[in-house]
C-alpha positions as CSV (number, residue, x, y, z in Angstrom):
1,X,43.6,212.8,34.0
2,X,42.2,209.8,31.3
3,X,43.7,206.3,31.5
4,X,46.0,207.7,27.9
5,X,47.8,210.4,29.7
6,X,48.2,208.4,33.1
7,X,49.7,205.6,30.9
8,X,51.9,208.1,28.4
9,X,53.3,209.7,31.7
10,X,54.1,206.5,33.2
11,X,55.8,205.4,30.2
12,X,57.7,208.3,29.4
13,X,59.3,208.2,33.4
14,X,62.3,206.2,34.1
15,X,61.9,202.8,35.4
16,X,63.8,204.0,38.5
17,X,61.2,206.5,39.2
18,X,58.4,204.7,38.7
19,X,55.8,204.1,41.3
20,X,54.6,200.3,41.5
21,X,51.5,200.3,42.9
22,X,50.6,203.3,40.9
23,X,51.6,201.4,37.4
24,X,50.0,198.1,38.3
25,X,47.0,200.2,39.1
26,X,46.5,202.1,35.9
27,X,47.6,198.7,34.0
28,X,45.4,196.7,35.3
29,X,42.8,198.8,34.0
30,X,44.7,199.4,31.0
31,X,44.3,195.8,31.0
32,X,40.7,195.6,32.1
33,X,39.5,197.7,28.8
34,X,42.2,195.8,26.3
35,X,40.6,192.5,27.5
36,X,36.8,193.7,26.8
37,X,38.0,195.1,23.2
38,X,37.0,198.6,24.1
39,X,41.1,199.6,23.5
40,X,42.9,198.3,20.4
41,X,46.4,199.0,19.1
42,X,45.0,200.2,15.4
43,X,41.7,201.7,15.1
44,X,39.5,202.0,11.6
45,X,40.8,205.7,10.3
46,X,38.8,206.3,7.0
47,X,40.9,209.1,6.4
48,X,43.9,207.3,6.2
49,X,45.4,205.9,3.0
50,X,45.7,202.1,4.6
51,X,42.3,203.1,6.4
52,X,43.6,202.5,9.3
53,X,45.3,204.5,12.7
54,X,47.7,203.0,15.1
55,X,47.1,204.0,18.7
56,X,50.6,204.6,20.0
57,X,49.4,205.0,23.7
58,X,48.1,201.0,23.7
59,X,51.8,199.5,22.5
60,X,52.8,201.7,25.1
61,X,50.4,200.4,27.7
62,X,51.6,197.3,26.6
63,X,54.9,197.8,27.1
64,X,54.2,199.3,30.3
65,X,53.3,195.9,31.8
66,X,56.7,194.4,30.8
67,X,58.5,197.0,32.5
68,X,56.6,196.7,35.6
69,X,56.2,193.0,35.5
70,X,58.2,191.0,37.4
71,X,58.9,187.4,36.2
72,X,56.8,184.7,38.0
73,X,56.5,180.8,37.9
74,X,54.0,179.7,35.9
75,X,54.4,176.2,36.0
76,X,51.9,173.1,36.2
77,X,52.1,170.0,38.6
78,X,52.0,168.1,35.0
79,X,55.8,169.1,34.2
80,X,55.3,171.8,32.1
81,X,57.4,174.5,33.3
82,X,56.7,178.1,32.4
83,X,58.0,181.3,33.4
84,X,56.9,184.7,32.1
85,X,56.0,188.6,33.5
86,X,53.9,188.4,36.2
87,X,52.0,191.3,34.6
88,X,50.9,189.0,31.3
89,X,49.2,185.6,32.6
90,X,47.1,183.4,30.4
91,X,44.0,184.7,29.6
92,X,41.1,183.2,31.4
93,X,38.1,182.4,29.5
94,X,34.1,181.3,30.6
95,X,31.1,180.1,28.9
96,X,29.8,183.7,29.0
97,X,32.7,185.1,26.8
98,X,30.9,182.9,23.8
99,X,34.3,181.6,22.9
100,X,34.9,178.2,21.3
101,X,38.1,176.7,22.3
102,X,38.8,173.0,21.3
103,X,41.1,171.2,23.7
104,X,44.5,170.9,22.5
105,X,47.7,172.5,23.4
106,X,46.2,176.3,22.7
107,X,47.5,179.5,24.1
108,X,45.9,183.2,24.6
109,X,48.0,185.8,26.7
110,X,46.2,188.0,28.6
111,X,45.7,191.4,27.3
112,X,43.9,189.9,24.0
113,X,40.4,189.9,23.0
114,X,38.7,187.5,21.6
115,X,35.2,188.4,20.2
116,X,32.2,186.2,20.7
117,X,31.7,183.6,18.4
118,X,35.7,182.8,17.6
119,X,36.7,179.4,16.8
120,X,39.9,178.1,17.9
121,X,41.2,175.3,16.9
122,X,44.3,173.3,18.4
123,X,47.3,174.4,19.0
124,X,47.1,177.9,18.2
125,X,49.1,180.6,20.0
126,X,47.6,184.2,20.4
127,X,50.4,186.8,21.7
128,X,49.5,190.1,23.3
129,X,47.7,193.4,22.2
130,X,45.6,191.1,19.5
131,X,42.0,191.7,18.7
132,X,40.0,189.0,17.0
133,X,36.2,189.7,15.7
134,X,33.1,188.0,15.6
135,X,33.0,184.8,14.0
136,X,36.6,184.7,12.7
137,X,37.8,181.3,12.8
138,X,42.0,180.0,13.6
139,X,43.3,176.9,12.4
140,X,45.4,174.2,13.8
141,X,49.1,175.8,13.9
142,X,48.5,179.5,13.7
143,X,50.4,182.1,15.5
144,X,48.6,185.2,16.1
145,X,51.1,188.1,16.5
146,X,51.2,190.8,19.2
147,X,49.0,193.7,18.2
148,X,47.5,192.2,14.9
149,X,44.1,193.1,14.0
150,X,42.0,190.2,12.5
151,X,38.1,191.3,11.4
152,X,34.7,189.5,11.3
153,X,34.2,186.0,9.8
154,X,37.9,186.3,9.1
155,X,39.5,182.2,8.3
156,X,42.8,181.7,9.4
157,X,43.9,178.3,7.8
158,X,46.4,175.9,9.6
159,X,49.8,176.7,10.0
160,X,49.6,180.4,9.2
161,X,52.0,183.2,10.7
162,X,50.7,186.3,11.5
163,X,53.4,188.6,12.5
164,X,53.5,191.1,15.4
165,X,54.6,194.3,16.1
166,X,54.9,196.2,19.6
167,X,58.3,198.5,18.9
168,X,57.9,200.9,17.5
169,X,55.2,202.0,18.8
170,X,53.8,203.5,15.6
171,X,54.3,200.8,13.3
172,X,51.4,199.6,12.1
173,X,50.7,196.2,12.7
174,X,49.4,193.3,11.0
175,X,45.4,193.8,9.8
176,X,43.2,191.4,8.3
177,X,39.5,193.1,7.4
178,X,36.4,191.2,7.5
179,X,35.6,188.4,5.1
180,X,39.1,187.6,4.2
181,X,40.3,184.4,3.9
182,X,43.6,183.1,4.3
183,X,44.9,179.8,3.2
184,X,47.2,177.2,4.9
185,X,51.2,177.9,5.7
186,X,50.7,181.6,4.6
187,X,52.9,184.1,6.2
188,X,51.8,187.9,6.9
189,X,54.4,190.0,8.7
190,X,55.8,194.0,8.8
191,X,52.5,195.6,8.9
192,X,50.8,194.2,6.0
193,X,47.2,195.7,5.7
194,X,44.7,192.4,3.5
195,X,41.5,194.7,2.8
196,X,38.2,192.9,3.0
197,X,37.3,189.8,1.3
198,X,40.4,189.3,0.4
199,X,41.6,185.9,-0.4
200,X,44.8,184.9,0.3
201,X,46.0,181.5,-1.6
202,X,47.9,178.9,0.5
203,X,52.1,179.1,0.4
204,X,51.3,183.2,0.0
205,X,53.8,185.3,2.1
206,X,53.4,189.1,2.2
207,X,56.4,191.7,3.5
208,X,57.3,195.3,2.9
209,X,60.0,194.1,0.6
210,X,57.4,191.6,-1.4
211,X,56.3,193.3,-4.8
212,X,52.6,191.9,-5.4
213,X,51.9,192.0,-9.1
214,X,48.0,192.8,-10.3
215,X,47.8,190.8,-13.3
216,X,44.0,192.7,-13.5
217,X,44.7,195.8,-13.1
218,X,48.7,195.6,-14.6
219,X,50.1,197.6,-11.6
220,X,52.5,196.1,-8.9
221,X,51.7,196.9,-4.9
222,X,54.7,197.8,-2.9
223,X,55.1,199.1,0.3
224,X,56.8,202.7,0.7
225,X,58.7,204.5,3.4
226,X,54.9,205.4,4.8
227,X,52.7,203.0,4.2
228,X,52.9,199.0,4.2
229,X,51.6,196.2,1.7
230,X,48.3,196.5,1.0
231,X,46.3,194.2,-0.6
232,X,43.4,195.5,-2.0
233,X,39.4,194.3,-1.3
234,X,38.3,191.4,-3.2
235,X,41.8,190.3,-4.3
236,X,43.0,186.7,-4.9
237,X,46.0,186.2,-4.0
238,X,48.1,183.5,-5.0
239,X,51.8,182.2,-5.4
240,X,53.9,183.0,-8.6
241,X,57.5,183.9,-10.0
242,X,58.9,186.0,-11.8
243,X,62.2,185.8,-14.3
244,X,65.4,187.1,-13.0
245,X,67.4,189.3,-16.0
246,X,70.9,188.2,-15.2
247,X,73.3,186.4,-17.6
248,X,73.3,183.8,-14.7
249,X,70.2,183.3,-13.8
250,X,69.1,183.7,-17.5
251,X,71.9,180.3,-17.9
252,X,70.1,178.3,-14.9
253,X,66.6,179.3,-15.8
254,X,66.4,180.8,-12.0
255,X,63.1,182.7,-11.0
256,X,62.3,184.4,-8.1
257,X,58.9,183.7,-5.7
258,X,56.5,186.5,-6.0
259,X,52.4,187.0,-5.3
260,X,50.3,188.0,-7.8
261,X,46.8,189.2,-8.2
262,X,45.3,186.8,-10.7
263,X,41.0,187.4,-9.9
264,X,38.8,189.7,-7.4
265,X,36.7,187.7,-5.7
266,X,33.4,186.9,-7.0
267,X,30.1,185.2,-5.9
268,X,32.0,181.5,-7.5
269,X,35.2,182.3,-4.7
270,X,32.7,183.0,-2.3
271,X,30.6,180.1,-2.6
272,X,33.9,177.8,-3.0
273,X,34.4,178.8,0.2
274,X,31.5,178.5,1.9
275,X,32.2,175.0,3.5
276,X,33.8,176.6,6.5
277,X,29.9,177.4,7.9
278,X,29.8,173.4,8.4
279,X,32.6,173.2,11.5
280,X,30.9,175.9,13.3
């Protein structure tokens, strides 16, 4: 029987019924694989419209381990008093994993991967289920959600939200293709899908219910009943308004926040940002 049906069956029993030392068995190397990046929650699909497939069995993996986990002190002689599933520890890290991790106040949960060649810079917090490519660099005061997928040479800026998704356990999550770049206090949650080489201006929150207007193309990007946001490759993203048609608003001059596609990228965004080589 594979590691997917062992889990699937083991999810699908009662927690009654299940046998301990058999789920912490198959978890751990549930675990084992998540941690080495050879299992992720969303896989590259290119027959999919968003490109993308979400692997049901991981989030169920995942949640798996908080069935079966047992809560367990995890505090330090220092006075900082933690207390979390016995099942999800911190990740440990060692030179060999070719991970830079400035000092700081930074968190990783076990169960994550982080690729060689990451930067991390303090505090950042990286929640379960994540995958994190080569090269792709977090800022002070990001919050990498459970399950989200985050490419190559992917920049984070500070104070960025990432949202996560683990229920249920086909929603997509959160993915970020290679090259994008993200700017500070930008907010990505309910699935949203940034193509490659996107840029993402600072302030810039994405949802399902957030309408991105293409001022190239003169179309406007919504999410549907299948399929989330989805920014297209190449776009530049920044903050804007639009009017609201009410007598009221109309009388107050009130506008509402919306994002909107003003460029695609071209060799003058890339080179603009091209100063992130010099902190690596």
């Amino acid at each position: 029987m594979t590691l997917r049906n062992r889990i699937e069956r083991l999810f699908d029993q009662p927690s009654r019924e299940i046998n301990q030392d058999e789920a912490l068995r198959n978890f751990n190397e549930f675990k084992f694989f998540i941690n080495k990046g050879e299992l992720r929650a969303a896989l590259p699909h290119p027959g999919s419209p968003t490109g993308w497939r979400v692997e049901q069995w991981i989030k169920k993996g995942i949640l798996l381990g908080f069935r079966i986990g047992e809560l367990k002190d995890y505090s330090t002689r220092d006075g900082f008093h933690f207390f979390d599933k016995s099942t999800f520890p911190l990740k440990r890290f060692s030179l060999d994993d070719k991970v830079r991790i400035v000092p700081g106040g930074s968190a990783v949960r076990d169960c994550t991967y982080l690729a060689p060649g990451v930067l991390v810079m303090p505090p950042v917090y990286i929640n379960i289920g994540a995958f994190i490519d080569e090269g792709a660099m977090l800022d002070s005061h990001v919050l990498i959600g459970s399950c989200s997928q985050i490419g190559k040479n992917v920049h984070i800026s500070a104070a960025t939200q990432i949202g996560g998704v683990l229920e249920p356990v086909g929603a997509m999550p959160v993915i970020i293709e290679d090259g994008a770049f993200v700017g500070g206090n930008c907010g990505i949650y309910e699935g949203a899908v940034i193509k490659k080489n996107a840029v993402l201006g600072s302030g810039v929150v994405l949802t399902r219910s957030t309408p991105v207007y293409d001022l190239v193309n003169g179309t406007i990007l919504k999410a549907t009943d299948d399929l989330p946001l989805i920014i297209p490759e190449g776009a530049v993203v920044v903050q804007g308004s639009r009017t609201v048609k009410t007598p009221f608003a109309e009388e107050h001059g009130i506008s509402m926040y919306t994002p909107i596609i003003i460029k695609y990228r071209d060799e003058k965004t890339s080179a603009s940002l091209a100063l992130e080589n010099t902190l690596r």
